[in-house]
C-alpha positions as CSV (number, residue, x, y, z in Angstrom):
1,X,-52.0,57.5,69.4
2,X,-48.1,57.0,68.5
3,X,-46.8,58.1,64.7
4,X,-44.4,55.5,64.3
5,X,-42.1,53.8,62.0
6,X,-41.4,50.1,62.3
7,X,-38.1,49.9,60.6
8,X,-36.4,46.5,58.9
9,X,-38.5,43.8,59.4
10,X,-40.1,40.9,57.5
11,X,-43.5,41.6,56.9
12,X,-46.1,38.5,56.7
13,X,-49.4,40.3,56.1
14,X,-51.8,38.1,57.2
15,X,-53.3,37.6,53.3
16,X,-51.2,34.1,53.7
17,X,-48.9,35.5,50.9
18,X,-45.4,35.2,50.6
19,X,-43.5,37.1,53.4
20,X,-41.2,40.2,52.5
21,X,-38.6,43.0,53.3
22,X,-40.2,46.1,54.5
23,X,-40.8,49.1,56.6
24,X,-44.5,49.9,58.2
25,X,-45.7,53.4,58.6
26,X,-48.1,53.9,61.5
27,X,-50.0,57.5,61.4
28,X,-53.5,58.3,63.3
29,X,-54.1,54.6,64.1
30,X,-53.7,53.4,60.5
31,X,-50.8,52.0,58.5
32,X,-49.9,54.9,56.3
33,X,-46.8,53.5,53.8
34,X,-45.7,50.7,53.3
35,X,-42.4,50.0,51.6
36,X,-38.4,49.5,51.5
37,X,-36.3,51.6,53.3
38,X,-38.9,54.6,54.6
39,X,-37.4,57.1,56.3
40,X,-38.4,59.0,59.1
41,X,-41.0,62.0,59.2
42,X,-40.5,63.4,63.1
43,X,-42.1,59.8,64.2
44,X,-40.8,57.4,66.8
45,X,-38.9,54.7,65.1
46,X,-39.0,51.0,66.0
47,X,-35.8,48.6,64.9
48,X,-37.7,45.7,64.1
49,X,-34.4,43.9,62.4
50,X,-34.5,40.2,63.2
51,X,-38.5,40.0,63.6
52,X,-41.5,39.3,61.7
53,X,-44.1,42.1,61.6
54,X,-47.7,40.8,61.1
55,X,-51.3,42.1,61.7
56,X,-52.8,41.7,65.3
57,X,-53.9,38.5,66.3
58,X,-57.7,37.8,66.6
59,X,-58.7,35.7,69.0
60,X,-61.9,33.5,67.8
61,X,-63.6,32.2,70.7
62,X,-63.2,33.8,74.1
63,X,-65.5,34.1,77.0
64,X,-64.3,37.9,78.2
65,X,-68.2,38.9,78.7
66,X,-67.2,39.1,82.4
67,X,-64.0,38.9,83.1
68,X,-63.3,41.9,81.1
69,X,-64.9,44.0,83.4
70,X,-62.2,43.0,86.4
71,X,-59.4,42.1,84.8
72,X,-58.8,44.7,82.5
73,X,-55.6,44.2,81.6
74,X,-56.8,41.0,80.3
75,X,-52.9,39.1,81.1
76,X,-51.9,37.4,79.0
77,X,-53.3,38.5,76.0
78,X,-51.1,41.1,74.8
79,X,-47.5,39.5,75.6
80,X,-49.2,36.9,72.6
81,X,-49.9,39.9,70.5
82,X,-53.8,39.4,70.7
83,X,-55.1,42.7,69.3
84,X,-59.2,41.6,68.9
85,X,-61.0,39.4,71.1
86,X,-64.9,37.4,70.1
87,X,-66.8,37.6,72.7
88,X,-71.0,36.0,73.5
89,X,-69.8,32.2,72.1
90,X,-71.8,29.5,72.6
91,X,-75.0,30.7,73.2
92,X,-73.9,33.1,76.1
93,X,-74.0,36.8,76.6
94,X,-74.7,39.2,79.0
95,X,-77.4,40.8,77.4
96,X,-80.8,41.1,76.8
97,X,-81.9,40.1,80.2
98,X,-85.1,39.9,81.7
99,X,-86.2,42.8,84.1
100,X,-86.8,40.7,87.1
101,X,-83.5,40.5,88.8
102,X,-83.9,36.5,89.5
103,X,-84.0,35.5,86.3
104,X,-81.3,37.9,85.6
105,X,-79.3,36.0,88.4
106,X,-80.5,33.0,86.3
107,X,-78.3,34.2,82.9
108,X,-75.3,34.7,85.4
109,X,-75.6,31.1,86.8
110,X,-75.8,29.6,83.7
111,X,-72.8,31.8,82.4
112,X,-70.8,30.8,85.6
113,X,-71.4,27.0,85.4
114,X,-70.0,26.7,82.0
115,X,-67.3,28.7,82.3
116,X,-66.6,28.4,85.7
117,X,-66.3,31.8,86.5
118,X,-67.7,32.7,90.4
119,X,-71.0,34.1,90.5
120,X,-70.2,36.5,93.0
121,X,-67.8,38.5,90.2
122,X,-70.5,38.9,88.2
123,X,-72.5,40.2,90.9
124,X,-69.7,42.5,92.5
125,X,-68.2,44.3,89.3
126,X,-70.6,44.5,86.4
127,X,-73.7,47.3,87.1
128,X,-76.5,44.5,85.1
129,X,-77.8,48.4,84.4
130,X,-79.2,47.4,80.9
131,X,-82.0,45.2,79.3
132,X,-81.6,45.4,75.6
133,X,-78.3,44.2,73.9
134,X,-78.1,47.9,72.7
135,X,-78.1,49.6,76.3
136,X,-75.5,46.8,77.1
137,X,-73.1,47.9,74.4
138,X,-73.7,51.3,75.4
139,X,-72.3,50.4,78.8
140,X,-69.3,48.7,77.9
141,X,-68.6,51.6,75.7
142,X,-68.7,53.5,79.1
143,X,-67.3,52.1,81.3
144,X,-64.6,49.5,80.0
145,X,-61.2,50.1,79.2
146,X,-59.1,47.2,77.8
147,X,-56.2,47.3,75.8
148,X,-57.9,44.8,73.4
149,X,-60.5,45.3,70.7
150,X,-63.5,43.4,71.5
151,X,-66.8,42.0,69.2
152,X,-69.0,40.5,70.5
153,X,-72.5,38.0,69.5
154,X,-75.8,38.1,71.3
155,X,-76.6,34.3,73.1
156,X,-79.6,32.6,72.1
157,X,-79.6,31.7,75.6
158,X,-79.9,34.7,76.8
159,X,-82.8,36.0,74.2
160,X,-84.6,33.2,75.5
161,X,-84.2,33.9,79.3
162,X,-84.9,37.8,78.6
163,X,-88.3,36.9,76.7
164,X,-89.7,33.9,78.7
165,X,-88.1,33.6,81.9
166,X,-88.1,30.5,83.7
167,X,-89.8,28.9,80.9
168,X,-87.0,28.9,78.4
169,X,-85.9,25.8,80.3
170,X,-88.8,24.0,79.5
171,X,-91.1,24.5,76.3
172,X,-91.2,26.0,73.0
173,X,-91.6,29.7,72.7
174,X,-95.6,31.1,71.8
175,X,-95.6,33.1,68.5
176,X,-96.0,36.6,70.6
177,X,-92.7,35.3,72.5
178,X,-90.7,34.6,69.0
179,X,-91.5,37.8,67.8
180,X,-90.4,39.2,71.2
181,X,-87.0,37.4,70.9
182,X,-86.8,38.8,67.2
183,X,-87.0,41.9,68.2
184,X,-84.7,41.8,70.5
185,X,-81.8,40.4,67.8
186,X,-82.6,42.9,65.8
187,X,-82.0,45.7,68.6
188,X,-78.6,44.0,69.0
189,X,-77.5,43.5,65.4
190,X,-78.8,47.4,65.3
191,X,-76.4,47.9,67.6
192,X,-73.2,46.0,66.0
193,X,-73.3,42.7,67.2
194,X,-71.3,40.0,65.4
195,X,-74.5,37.9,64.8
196,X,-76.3,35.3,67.1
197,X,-74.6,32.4,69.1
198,X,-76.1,29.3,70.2
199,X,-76.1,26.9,72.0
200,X,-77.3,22.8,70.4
201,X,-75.1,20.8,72.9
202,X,-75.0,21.7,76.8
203,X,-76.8,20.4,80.0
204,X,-76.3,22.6,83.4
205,X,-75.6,21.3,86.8
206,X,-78.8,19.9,87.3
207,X,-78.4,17.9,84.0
208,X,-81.4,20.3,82.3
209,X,-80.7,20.8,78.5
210,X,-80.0,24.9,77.9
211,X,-82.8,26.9,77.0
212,X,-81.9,27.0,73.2
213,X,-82.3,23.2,73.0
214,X,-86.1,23.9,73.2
215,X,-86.3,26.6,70.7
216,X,-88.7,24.8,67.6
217,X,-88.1,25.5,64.2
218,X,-90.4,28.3,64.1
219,X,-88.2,30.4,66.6
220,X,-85.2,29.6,64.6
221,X,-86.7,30.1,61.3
222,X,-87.9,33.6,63.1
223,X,-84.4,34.4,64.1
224,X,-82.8,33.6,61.1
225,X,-85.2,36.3,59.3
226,X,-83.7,39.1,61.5
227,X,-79.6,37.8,60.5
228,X,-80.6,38.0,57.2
229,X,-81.8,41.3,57.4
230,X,-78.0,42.0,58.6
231,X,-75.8,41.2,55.5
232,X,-72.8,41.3,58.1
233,X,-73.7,39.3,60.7
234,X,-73.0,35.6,61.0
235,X,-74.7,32.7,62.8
236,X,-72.5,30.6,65.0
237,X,-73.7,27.4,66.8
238,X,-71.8,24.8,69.1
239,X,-73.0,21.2,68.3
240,X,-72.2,17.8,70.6
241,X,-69.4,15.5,69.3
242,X,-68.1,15.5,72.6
243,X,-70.7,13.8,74.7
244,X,-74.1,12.5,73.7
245,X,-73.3,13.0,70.4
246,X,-76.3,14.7,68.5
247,X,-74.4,17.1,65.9
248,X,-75.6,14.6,62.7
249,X,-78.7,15.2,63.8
250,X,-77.9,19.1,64.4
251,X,-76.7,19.8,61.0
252,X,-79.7,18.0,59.6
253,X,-81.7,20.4,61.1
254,X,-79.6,23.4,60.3
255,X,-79.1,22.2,56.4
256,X,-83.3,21.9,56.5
257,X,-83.9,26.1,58.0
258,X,-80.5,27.2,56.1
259,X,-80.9,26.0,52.7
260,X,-81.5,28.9,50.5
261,X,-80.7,31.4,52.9
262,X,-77.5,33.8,52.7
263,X,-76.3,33.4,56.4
264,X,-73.0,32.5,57.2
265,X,-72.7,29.4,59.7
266,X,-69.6,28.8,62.1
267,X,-70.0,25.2,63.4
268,X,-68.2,24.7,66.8
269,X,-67.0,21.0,66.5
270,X,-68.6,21.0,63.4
271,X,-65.5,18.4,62.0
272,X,-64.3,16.5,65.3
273,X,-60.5,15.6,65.1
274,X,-60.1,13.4,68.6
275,X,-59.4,9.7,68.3
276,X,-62.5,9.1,71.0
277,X,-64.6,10.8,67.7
278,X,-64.2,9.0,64.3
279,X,-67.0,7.0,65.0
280,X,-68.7,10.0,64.4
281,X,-66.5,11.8,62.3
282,X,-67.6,10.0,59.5
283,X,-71.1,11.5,59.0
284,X,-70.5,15.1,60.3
285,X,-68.2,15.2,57.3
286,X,-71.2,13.8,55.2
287,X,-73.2,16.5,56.8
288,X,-70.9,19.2,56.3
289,X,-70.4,18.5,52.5
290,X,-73.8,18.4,51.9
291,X,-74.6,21.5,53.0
292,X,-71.4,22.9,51.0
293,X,-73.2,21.6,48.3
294,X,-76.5,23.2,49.1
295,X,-74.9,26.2,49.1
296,X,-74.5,27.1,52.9
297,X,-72.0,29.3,53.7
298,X,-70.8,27.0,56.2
299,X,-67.4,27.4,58.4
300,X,-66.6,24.5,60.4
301,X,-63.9,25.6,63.2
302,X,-60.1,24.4,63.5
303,X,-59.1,24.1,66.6
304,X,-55.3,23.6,67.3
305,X,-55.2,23.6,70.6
306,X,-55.2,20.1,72.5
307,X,-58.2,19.6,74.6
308,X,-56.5,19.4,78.1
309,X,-57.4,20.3,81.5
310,X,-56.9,20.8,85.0
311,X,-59.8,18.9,87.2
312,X,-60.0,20.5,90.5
313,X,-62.9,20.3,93.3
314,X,-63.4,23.8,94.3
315,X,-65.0,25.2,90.3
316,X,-65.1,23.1,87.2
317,X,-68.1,21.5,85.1
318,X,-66.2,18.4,83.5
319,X,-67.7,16.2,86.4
320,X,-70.9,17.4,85.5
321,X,-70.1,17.2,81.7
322,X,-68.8,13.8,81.6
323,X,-72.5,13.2,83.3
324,X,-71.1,12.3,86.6
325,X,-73.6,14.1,88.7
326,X,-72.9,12.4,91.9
327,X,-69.2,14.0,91.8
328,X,-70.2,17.3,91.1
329,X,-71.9,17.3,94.6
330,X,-68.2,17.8,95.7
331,X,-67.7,20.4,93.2
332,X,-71.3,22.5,94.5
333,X,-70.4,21.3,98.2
334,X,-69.5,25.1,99.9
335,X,-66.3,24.8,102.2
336,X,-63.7,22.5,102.0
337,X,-64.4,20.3,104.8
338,X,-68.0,19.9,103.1
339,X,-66.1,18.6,100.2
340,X,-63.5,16.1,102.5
341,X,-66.8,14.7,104.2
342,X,-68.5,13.9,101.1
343,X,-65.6,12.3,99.8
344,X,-65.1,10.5,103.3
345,X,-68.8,9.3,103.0
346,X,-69.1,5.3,102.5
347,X,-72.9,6.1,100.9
348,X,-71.2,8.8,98.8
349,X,-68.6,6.6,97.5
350,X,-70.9,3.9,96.6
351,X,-73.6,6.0,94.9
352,X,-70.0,7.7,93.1
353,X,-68.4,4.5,91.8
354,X,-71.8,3.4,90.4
355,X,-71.9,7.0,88.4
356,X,-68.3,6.3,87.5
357,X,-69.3,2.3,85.8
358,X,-72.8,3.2,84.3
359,X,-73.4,6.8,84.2
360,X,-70.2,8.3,82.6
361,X,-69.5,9.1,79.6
362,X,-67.1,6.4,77.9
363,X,-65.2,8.9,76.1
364,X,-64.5,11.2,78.9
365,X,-61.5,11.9,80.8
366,X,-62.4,10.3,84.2
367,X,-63.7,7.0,82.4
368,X,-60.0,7.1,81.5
369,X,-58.2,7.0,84.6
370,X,-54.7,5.8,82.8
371,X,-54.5,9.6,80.9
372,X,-55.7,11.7,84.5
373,X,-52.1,12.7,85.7
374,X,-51.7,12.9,89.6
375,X,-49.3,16.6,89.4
376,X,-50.6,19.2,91.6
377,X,-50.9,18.4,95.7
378,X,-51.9,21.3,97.7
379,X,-49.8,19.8,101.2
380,X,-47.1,17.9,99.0
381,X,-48.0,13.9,100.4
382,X,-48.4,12.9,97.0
383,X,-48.0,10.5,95.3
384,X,-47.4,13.1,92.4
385,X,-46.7,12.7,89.0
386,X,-48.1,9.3,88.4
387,X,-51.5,8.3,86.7
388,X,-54.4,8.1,88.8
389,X,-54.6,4.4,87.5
390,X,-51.7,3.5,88.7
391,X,-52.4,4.9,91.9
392,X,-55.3,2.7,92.1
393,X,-53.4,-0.1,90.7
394,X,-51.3,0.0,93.5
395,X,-53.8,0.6,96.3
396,X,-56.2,-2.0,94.9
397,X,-58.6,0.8,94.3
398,X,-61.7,1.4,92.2
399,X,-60.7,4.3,89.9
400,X,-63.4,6.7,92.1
401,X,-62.2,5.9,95.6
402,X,-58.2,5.9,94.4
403,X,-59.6,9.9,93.6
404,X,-61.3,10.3,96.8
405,X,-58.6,9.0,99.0
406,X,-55.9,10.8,97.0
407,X,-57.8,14.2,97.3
408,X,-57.9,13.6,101.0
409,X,-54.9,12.5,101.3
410,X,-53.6,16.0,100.0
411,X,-56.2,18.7,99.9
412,X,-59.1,19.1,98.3
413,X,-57.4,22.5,96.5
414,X,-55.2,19.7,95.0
415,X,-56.0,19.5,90.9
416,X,-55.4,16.5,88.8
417,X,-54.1,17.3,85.4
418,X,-55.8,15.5,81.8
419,X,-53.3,14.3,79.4
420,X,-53.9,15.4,75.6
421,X,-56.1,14.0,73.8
422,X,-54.9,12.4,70.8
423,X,-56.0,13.8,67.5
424,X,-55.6,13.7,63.4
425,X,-53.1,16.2,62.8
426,X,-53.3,15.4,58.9
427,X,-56.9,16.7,58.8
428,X,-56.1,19.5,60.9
429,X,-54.0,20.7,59.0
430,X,-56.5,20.1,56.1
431,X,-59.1,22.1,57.8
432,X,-56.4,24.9,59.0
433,X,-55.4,25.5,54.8
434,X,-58.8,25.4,54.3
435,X,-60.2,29.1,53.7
436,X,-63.6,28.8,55.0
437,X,-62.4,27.6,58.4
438,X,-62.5,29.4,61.9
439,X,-59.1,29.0,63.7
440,X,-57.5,29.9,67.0
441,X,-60.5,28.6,69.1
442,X,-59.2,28.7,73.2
443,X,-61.8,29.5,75.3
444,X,-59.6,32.5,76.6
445,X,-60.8,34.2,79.6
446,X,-62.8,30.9,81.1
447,X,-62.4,28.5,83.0
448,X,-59.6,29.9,84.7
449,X,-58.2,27.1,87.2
450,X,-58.7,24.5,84.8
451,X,-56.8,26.1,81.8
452,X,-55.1,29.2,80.2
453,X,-56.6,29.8,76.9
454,X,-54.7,32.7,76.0
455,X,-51.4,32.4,74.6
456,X,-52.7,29.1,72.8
457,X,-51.8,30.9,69.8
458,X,-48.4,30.9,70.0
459,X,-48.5,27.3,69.5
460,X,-49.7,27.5,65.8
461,X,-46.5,29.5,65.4
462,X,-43.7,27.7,67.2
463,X,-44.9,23.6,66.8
464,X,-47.2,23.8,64.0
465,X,-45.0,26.8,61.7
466,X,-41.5,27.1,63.0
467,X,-40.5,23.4,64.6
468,X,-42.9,20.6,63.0
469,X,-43.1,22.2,59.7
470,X,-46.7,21.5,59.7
471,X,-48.2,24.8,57.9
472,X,-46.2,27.5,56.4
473,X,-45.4,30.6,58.4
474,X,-47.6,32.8,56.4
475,X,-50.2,30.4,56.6
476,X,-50.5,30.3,60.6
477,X,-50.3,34.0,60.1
478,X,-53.5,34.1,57.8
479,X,-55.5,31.8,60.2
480,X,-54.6,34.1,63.1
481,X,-55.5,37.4,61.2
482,X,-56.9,37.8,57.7
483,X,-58.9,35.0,57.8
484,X,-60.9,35.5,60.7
485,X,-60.8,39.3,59.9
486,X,-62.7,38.2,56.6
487,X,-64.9,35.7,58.6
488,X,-66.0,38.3,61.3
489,X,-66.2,41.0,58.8
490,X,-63.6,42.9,60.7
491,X,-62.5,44.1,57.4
492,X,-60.9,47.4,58.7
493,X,-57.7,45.3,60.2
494,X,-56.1,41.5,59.6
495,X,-54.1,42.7,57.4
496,X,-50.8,44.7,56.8
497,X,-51.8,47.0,54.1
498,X,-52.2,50.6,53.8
499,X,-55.9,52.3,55.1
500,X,-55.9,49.4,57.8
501,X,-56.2,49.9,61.1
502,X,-52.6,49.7,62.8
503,X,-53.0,46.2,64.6
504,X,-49.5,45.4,64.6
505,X,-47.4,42.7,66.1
506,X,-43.8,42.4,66.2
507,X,-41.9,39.1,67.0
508,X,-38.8,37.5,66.9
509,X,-39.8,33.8,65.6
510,X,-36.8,32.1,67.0
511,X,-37.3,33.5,70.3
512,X,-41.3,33.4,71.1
513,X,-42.7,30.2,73.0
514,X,-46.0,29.1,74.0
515,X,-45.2,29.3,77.9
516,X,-46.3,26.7,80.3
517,X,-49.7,27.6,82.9
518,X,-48.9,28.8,86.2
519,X,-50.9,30.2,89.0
520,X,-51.1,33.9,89.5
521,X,-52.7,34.9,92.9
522,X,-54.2,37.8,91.5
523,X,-58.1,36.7,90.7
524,X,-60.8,38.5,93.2
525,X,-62.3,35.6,95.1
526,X,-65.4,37.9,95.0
527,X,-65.4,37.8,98.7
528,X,-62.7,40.4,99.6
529,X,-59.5,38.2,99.4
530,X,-57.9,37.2,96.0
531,X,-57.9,33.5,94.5
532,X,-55.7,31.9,91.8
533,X,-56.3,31.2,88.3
534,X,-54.0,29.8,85.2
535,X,-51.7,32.7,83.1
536,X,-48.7,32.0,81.2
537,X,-45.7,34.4,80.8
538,X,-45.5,36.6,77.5
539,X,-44.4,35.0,74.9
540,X,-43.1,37.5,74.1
541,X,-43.8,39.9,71.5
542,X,-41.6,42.5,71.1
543,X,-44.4,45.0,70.2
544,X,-48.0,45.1,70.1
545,X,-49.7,47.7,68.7
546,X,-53.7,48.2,68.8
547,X,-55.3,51.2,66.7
548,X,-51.6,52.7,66.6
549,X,-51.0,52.4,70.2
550,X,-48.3,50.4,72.4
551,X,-50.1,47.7,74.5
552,X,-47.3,45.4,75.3
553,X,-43.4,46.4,74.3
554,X,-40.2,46.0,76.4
555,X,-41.2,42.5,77.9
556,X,-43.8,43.9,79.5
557,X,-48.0,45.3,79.5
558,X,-47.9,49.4,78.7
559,X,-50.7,49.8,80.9
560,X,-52.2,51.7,77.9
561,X,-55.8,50.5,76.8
562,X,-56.5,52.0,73.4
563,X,-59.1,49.0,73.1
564,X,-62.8,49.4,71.1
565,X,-65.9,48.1,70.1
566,X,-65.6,46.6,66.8
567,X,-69.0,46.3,64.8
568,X,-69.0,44.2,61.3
569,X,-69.4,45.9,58.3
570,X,-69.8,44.8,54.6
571,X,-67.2,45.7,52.5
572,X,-68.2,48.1,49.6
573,X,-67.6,45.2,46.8
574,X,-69.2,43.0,48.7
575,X,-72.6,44.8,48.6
576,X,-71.5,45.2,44.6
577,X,-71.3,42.0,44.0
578,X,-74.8,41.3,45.8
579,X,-77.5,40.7,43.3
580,X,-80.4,43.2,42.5
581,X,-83.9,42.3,44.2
């Protein structure tokens, strides 16, 4: 713990209200005065003249669950002045599991398809000593030190797997297996989980819809009992808008088993922004006013960041995503000359450009070859920087074998790079001003050769606050801290006020960026040698502070990791303002 007193800076407090002059006292991990000119008590003092001095940013949506566990440092987060990470999104977690170790290897599988993460990590650095969600906790607790504040949900994915086994996959839970899974949520929310994730949207590598798309509506009727014994916890759920497009159908179901219950709901995609959506837009919004009206406590998310990525052969699920199966062989293909015969292969390449005209998503990146951006060789032939439609333009090429030929051509560690997708930044910014909305969604800590979540936040600060104009200052503030502290129920921190806990940031507006990606060789390959993955220089704050302590000052990490569990609470007025039963 370090007393200290951050002198002459503007404090934006993360309530969205108008920024002012002031000093912050930090004492025993809290913020202890607040106020003009303070002067020093024997504590370290910080000049903080030039710089805005706001509550610690929260990041919303992160997939840490492993990668916590060997890379504790967790670069870049706390250059970008992260201070809490959310952990167990979309349906994932590492816990319950099932006692037999192969279905436990199962849960890791599924984990490291969709966010292409290595199985071999999982296997090499995290003990898999628990069962419950509880004895899970327990072991983080013990044996993980991170200089980040962590919450995290349980997966409906993994309830499933721990209670059924193999036959998650395929049928709808018996009433002894429901209460089973109940149980279970209710050990974790025991235990100070945020709440339950799940998962209405995703197919693995096989093309088999996740175990949570078979739960009926008695299971989820079941599990919603046990959240609502949990005035705290919240209920967040990814629906598709992205690929076969089910969410209208989704939220029907949801507004049917939520009406009349007090649950709070985070929809992931729940109003879809991308040009490739309106078709759909139209009735999500339908869907998500009605339940407004029904009284759900519904929080669609806001996601700022463009969704762009880096398609490589060697780990990456968009093939199989975009419902190209026949180019995912490449990506599940062992060694690298596997992967150049395949693509070499005239019955390959046939069987792929017939997935590539009639199996493919329309909307996806590969069925639009003019916005897949030819960057990255690994042997430098190119051509480089061009699209890979022009490259097949040239070449007289169908779109699949211009990829094959230009992957053998220079490597197949070479990456291809998607272009933005365009989106409706008017209704983003709508949704961002909205207060029940989830913000700073990045996927940090996944897919770590495709993209580099963290530091996404940055963005909301420098384009969207400082240079475009788009949303105030204070208001980019709220939506990184006091909102989601409210959302989460995190309501110890998010704000700078005195009692809170000292999650502090300190930044000089006119001198942070959101850095460009670039490869760190740092990442344990999991079989004794190290691999790359996507980080991005600090941004840099000038101080980070979490529970009172220095994680990132000087341009560089402390090394300290004053990180903890973070459980949701409800406030004391909340419960008074809850009815009598």
């Amino acid at each position: 713990m370090t007393d200290m007193l951050i002198k002459n800076g503007t404090v934006v407090d993360g309530t969205g209200g108008a920024s002012y002059k002031a000093d912050v006292r930090v004492r025993d991990g809290l913020i202890a005065e607040i106020g003009p000119d303070l002067q020093p008590q024997g504590e370290r003092v910080f000049d903080a003249k030039g710089c805005k001095v706001t509550p610690g940013f929260i990041e919303a949506h992160t997939h840490y669950d492993g990668s916590m566990w060997w890379q504790p440092d967790l670069d870049p987060l706390p250059g970008y002045g992260t201070t809490t990470m959310i952990m167990g999104n979309c349906g994932f977690s590492a816990a319950p599991l099932h006692p037999d170790k192969a279905i436990q290897r199962e849960m890791i599988g599924i984990f490291s398809f969709f966010e292409d993460i290595p199985e071999q990590l999982f296997l090499k650095h995290m003990p898999w000593d628990w069962l419950k969600w509880s004895e899970y906790k327990a072991a983080m607790e013990r044996q993980v030190r991170v200089p980040i504040n962590y919450a995290t949900y349980v997966g409906h994915i993994a309830l499933r797997l721990a209670v059924m086994g193999m036959d998650a996959w395929s049928r709808k839970a018996t009433p002894a297996e429901i209460a089973a899974m109940a149980d279970l949520l209710d050990d974790a929310l025991a235990a100070g989980a945020l709440g339950l994730s799940c998962n209405l949207m995703d197919h693995d590598g096989s093309d088999r819809p996740v175990p949570s798309l078979s739960a009926c509506d008695d299971e989820l009727n079941a599990l919603f009992d046990v959240i609502e014994r949990y005035p705290a916890a919240t209920y967040q759920v990814i629906v598709d808008v992205f690929m076969r497009m089910t969410g209208p159908q989704s939220m029907d179901r949801l507004e049917r088993l939520l009406k009349g219950r007090s649950i709070r709901l985070q929809v992931a995609g729940g109003l879809p922004l991308l040009e490739f959506q309106k078709k759909i837009r139209e009735p999500m919004e339908a869907r998500m006013l009605a339940m407004q009206e029904a009284g759900i406590d519904i929080w669609p998310t806001a996601a700022h960041v463009p969704i762009t990525s880096v398609i490589g052969l060697i780990k990456s699920l968009l093939f199989a995503q975009s419902n190209d199966y026949v180019w995912h062989e490449v990506v599940l293909a062992e060694t690298h000359a596997d992967k150049a015969r395949l693509l070499a292969d005239p019955d390959w390449r046939a069987r792929a450009r017939d997935s590539w005209d009639n199996k493919i998503w329309k909307q996806s990146a590969l069925a639009n070859p003019q916005n897949l951006l030819l960057i990255d060789s690994e042997n430098g032939t190119g051509p480089i920087n061009i699209t890979l439609q022009a490259y097949a333009d040239e070449r007289g090429l169908h779109a699949s074998d211009a990829l094959a030929d230009w992957m053998l051509a220079n490597g197949t560690r070479s990456t291809i790079h998607m272009a933005p997708w365009p989106k409706d930044e008017d209704r983003l910014i709508e949704l961002l001003n909205d207060p029940h909305s989830v913000g700073n969604i990045s996927d940090a800590g996944a897919h770590l050769q495709m993209l580099c979540g963290g530091g996404e936040n940055a963005l909301l600060l420098t384009h969207y606050a400082r240079d475009a104009k788009l949303i105030s200052l204070e208001q980019a503030v709220h939506v990184l801290t006091g909102k989601l502290a409210g959302y989460f129920n995190l309501h110890d921190r998010g704000t700078i006020e005195v009692g809170k806990r000292a999650d502090i940031v300190v930044f000089d507006l006119d001198e942070i960026e959101r850095r460009q990606m670039e490869k760190v060789y740092d990442l344990d390959d999991g079989k004794g040698g190290l691999t790359w993955r996507f980080s991005r220089k600090a941004m840099p704050a000038r101080l980070t502070l979490v529970n009172g302590v220095p994680t990132f000052e000087d341009g560089a990490y402390t090394g300290a990791v004053p990180g903890e569990f973070l459980a949701p609470k409800v406030e004391a007025r909340q419960l008074e303002a809850e009815p009598a039963e």
